[in-house]
N, CA, C and O of each residue as an XYZ file, in Angstrom:
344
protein
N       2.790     22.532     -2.082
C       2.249     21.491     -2.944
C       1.395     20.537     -2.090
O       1.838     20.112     -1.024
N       0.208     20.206     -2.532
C      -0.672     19.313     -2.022
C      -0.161     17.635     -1.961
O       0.421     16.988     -2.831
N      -0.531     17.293     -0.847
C      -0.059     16.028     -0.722
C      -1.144     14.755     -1.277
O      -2.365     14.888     -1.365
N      -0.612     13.903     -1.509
C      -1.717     13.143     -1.966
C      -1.778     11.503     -0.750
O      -0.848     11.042     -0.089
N      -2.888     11.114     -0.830
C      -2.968      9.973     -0.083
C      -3.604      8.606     -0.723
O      -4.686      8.671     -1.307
N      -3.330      8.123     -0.673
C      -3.844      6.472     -1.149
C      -4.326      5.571     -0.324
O      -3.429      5.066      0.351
N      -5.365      5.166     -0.103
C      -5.411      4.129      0.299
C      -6.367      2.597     -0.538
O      -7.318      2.499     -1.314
N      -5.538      1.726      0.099
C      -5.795      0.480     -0.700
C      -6.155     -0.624      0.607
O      -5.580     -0.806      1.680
N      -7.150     -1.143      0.106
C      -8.398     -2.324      1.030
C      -7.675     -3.535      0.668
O      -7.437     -3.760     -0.518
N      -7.241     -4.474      1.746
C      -6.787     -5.600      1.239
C      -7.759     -6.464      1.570
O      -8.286     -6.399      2.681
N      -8.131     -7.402      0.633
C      -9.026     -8.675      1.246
C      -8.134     -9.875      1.151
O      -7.469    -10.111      0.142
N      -8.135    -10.898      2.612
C      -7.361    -12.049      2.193
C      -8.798    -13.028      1.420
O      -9.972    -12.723      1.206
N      -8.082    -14.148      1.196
C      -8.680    -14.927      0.542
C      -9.100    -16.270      2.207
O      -8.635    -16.626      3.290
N     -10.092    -16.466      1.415
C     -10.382    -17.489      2.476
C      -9.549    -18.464      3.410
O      -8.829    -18.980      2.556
N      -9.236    -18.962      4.432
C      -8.416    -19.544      4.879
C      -6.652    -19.390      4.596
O      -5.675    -20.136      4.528
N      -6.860    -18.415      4.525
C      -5.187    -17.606      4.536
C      -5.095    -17.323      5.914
O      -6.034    -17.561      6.673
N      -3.937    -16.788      6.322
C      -3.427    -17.134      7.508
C      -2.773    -15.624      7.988
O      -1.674    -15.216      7.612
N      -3.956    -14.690      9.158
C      -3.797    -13.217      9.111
C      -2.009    -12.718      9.617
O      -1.307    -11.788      9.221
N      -1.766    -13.747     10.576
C      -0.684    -13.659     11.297
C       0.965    -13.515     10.169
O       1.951    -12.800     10.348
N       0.656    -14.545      9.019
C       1.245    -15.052      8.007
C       1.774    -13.074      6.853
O       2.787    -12.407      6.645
N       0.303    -13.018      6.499
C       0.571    -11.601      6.124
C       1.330    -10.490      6.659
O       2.249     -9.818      6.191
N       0.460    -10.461      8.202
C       0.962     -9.327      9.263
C       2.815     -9.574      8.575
O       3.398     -8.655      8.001
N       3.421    -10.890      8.793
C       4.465    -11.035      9.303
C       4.951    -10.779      7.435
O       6.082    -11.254      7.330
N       4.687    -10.463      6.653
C       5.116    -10.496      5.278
C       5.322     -8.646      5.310
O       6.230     -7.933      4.882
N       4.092     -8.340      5.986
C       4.498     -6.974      5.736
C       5.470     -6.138      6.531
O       6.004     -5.108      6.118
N       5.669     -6.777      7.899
C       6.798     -6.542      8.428
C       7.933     -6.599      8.025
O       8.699     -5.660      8.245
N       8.473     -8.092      7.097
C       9.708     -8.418      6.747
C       9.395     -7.556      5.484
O      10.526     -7.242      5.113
N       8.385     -6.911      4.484
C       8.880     -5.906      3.590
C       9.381     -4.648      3.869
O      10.281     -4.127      3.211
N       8.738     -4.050      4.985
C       8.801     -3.497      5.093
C      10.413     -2.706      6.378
O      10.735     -1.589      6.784
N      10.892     -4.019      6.519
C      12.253     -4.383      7.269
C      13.593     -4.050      5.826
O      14.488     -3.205      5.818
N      13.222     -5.110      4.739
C      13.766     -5.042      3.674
C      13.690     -3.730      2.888
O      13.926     -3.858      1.687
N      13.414     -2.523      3.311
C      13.001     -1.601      2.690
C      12.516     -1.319      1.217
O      13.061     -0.619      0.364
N      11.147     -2.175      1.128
C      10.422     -2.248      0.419
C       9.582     -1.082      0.078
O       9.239     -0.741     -1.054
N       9.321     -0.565      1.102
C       8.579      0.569      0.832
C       9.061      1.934      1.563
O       8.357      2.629      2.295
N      10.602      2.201      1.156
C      11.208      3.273      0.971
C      11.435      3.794     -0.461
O      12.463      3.875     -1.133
N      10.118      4.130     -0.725
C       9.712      4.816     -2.542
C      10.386      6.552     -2.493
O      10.299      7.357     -1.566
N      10.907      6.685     -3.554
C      10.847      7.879     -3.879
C       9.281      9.349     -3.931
O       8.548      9.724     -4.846
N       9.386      9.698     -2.659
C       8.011     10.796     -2.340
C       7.069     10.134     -1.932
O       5.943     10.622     -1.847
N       7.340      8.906     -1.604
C       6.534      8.478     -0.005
C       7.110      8.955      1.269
O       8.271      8.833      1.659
N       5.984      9.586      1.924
C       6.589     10.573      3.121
C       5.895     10.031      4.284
O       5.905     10.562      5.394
N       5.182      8.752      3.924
C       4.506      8.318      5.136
C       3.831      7.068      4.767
O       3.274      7.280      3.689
N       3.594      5.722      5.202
C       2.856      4.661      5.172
C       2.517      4.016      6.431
O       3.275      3.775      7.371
N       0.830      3.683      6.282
C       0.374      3.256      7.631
C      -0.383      1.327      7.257
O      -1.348      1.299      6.493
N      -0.071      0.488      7.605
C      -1.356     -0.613      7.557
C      -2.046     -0.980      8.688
O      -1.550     -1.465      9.705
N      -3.247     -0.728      8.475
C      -4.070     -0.730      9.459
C      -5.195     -2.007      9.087
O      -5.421     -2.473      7.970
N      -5.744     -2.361     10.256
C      -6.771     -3.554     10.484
C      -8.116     -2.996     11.244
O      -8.166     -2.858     12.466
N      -9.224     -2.688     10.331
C     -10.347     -2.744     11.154
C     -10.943     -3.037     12.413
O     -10.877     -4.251     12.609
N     -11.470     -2.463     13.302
C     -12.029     -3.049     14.628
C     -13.530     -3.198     14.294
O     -13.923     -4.335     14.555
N     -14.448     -2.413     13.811
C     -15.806     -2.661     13.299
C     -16.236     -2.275     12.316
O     -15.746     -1.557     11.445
N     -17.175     -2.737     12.415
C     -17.783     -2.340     10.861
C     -17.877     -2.889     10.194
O     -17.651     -4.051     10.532
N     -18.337     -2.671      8.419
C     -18.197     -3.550      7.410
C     -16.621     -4.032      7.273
O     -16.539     -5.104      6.673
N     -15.503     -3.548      7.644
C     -14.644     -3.656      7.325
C     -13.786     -3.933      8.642
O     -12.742     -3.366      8.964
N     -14.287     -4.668      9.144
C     -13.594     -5.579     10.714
C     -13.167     -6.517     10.223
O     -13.384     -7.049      9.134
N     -12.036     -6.931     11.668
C     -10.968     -7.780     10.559
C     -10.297     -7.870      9.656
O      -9.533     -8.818      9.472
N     -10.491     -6.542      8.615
C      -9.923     -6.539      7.181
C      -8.847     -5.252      7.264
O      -8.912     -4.242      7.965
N      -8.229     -5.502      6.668
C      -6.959     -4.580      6.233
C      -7.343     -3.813      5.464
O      -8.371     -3.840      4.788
N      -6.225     -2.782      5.531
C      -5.677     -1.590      4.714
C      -4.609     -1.046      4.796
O      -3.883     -1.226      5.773
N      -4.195     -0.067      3.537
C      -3.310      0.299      4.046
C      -2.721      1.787      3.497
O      -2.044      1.598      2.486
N      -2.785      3.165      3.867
C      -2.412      4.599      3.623
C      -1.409      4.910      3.465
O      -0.511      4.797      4.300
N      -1.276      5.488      2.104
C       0.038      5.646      1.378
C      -0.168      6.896      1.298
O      -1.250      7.287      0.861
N       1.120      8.076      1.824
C       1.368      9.607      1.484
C       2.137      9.916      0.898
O       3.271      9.592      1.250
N       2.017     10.451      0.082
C       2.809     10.967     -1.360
C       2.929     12.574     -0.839
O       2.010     13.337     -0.543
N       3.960     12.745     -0.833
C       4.676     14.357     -1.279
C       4.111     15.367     -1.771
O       4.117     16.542     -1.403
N       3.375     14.610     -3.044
C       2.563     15.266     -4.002
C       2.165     14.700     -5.212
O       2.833     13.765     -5.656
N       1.170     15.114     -5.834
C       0.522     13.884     -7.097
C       1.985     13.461     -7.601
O       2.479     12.428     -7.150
N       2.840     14.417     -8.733
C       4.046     14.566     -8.961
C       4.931     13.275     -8.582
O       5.496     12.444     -9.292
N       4.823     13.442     -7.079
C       5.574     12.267     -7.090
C       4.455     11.083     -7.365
O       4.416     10.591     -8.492
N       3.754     10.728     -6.577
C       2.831      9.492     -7.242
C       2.818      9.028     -8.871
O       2.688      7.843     -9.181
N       2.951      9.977     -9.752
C       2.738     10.007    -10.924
C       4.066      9.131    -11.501
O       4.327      8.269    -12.341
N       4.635      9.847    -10.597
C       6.311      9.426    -11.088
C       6.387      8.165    -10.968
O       6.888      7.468    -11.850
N       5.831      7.616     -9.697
C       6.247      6.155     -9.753
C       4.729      5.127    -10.043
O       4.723      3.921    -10.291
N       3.749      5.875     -9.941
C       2.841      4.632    -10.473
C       2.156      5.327    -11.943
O       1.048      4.918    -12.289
N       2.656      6.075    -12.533
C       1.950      6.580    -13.903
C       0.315      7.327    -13.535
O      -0.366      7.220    -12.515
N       0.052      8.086    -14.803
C      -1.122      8.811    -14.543
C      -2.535      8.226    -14.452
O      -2.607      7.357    -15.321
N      -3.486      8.303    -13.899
C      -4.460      7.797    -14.019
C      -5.430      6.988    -15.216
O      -6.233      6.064    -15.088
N      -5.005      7.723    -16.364
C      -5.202      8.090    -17.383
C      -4.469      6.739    -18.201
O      -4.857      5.854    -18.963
N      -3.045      7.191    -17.494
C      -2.174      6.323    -18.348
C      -0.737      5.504    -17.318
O       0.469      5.749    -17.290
N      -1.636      4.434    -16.542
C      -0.821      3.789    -15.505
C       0.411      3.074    -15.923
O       0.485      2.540    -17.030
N       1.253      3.056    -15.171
C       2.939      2.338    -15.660
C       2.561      1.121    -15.188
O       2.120      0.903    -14.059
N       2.721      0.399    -15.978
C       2.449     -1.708    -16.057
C       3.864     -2.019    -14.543
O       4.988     -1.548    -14.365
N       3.201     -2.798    -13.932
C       3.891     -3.401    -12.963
C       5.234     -3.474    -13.106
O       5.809     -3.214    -14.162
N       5.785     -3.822    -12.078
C       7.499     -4.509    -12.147
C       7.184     -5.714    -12.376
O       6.186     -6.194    -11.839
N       8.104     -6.565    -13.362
C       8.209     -7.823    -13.820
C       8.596     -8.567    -12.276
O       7.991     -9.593    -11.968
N       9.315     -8.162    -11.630
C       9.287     -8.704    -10.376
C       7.971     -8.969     -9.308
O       8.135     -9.475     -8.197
N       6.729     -8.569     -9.801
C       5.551     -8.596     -8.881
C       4.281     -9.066     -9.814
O       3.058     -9.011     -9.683
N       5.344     -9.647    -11.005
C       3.944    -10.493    -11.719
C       3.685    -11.569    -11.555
O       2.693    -12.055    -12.099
């Protein structure tokens, strides 16, 4: 089965505080926040050049669409957030 990958561009907002984030995604990721069902791999990464220096991201590996589907709904037809992240 084909694996699938995600990735998502974070932009902070002006005068936010990079160190502040870094340290948010650590403690989620401490809290096992992002121990998802058929995530088999997550990377966040920070630009060195380019249009996209300085700026974040971050690569999400899925198992397989299957699982992706499972937990964020189909493209088509996406599952509405957790009430906890509204």
């Amino acid at each position: 089965m084909a694996r699938i990958i995600s990735v998502h561009e974070y932009d902070l907002k002006p005068g936010s505080n990079p160190a502040q984030f870094e340290q948010a995604l650590r403690d989620a990721e401490a809290r096992g926040l992002f121990d998802l069902p058929g995530l088999i791999a997550h990377h966040f990464v920070k630009g060195v050049k380019g249009a996209r220096r300085n700026a974040y991201a971050a690569v999400w590996i899925y198992e397989s669409r299957e699982a992706w589907e499972r937990l964020w709904g189909t493209p088509e037809e996406p599952r509405a957030p957790s009430p906890d992240y509204s």
